[in-house]
C-alpha positions as CSV (number, residue, x, y, z in Angstrom):
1,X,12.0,-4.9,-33.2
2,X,9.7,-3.8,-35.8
3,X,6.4,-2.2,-35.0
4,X,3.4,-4.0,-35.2
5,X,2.0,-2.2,-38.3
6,X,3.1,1.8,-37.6
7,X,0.6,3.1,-41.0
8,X,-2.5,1.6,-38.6
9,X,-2.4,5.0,-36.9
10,X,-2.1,6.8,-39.8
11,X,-4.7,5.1,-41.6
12,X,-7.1,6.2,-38.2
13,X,-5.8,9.4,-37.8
14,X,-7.1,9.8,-41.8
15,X,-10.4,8.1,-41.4
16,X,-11.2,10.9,-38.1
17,X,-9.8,13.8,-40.3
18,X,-12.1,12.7,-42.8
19,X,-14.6,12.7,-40.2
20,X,-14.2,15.7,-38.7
21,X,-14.4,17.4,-42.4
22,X,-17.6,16.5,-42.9
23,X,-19.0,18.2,-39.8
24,X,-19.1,14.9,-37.7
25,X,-17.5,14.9,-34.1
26,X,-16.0,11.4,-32.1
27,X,-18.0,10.0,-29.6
28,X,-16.2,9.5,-26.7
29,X,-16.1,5.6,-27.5
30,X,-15.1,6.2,-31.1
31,X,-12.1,8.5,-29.4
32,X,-11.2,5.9,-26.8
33,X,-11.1,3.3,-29.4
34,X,-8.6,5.6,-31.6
35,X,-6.3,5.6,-28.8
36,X,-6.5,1.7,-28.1
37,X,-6.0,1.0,-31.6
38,X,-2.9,3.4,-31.4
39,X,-1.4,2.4,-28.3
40,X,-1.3,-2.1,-29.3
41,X,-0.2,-0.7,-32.7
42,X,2.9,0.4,-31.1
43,X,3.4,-2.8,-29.7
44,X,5.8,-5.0,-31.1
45,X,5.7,-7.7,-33.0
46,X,6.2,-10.8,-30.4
47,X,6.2,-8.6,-27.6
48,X,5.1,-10.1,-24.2
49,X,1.2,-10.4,-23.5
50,X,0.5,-7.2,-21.6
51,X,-1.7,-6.7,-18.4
52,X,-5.2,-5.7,-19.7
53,X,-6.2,-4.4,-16.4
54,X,-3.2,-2.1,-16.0
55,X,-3.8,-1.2,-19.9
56,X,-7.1,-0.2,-19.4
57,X,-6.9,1.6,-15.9
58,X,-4.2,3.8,-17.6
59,X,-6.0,4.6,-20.6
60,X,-9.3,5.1,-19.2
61,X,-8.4,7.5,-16.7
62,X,-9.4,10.5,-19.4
63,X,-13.1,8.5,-20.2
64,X,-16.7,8.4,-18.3
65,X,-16.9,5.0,-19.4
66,X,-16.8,2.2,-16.8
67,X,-13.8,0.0,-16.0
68,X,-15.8,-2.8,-17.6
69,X,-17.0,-1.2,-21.0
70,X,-13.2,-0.5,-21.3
71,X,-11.6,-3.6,-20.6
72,X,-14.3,-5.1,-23.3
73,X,-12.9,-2.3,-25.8
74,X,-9.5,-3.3,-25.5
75,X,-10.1,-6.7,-25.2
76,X,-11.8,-6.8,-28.6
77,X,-9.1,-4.4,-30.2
78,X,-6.2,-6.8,-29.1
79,X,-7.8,-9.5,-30.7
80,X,-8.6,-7.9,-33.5
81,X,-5.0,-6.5,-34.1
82,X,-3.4,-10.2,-32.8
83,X,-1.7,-8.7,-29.3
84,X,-1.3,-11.2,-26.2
85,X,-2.7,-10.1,-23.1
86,X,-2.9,-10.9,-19.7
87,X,-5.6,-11.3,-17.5
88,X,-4.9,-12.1,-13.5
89,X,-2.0,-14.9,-13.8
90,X,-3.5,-16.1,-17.4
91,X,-2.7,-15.1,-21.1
92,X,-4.6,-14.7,-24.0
């Protein structure tokens, strides 16, 4: 199956080298939201909605940042990029 959009990781992976050029570091949000972004762009197209809580437990794991600020920052990426998830028994 084809992927998603595979040149939306390359476009981000740009926009932080550019970034990082000009003296400017990721926040820890900005970073986390790099690797959400990556990780439903792999994702493919007409996949099966995904658990958000086991998404976000797995890729929090490395951040500060509550449970509940991540689930928000994956929830709002998955819409953005059109990916079905799941929440308890229901799908979005």
């Amino acid at each position: 199956m084809p992927l998603r959009d595979p040149q939306v990781g390359q476009a981000i992976r740009r926009l932080v080298e550019l970034g990082l050029t000009q003296g400017e570091e990721m926040t820890e949000q900005e970073e986390l939201i790099q690797e959400i972004r990556e990780r439903l762009g792999e994702m493919p197209n007409g996949a099966l909605p995904f658990d958000l809580l086991a998404f976000a437990t797995t890729i929090g794991e490395r951040y500060s940042m509550t449970q509940n600020e991540i689930i928000r920052l994956v929830m709002n990426e998955a819409e953005a990029l059109g990916v079905n998830y799941l929440i308890g028994s229901s799908s979005r």
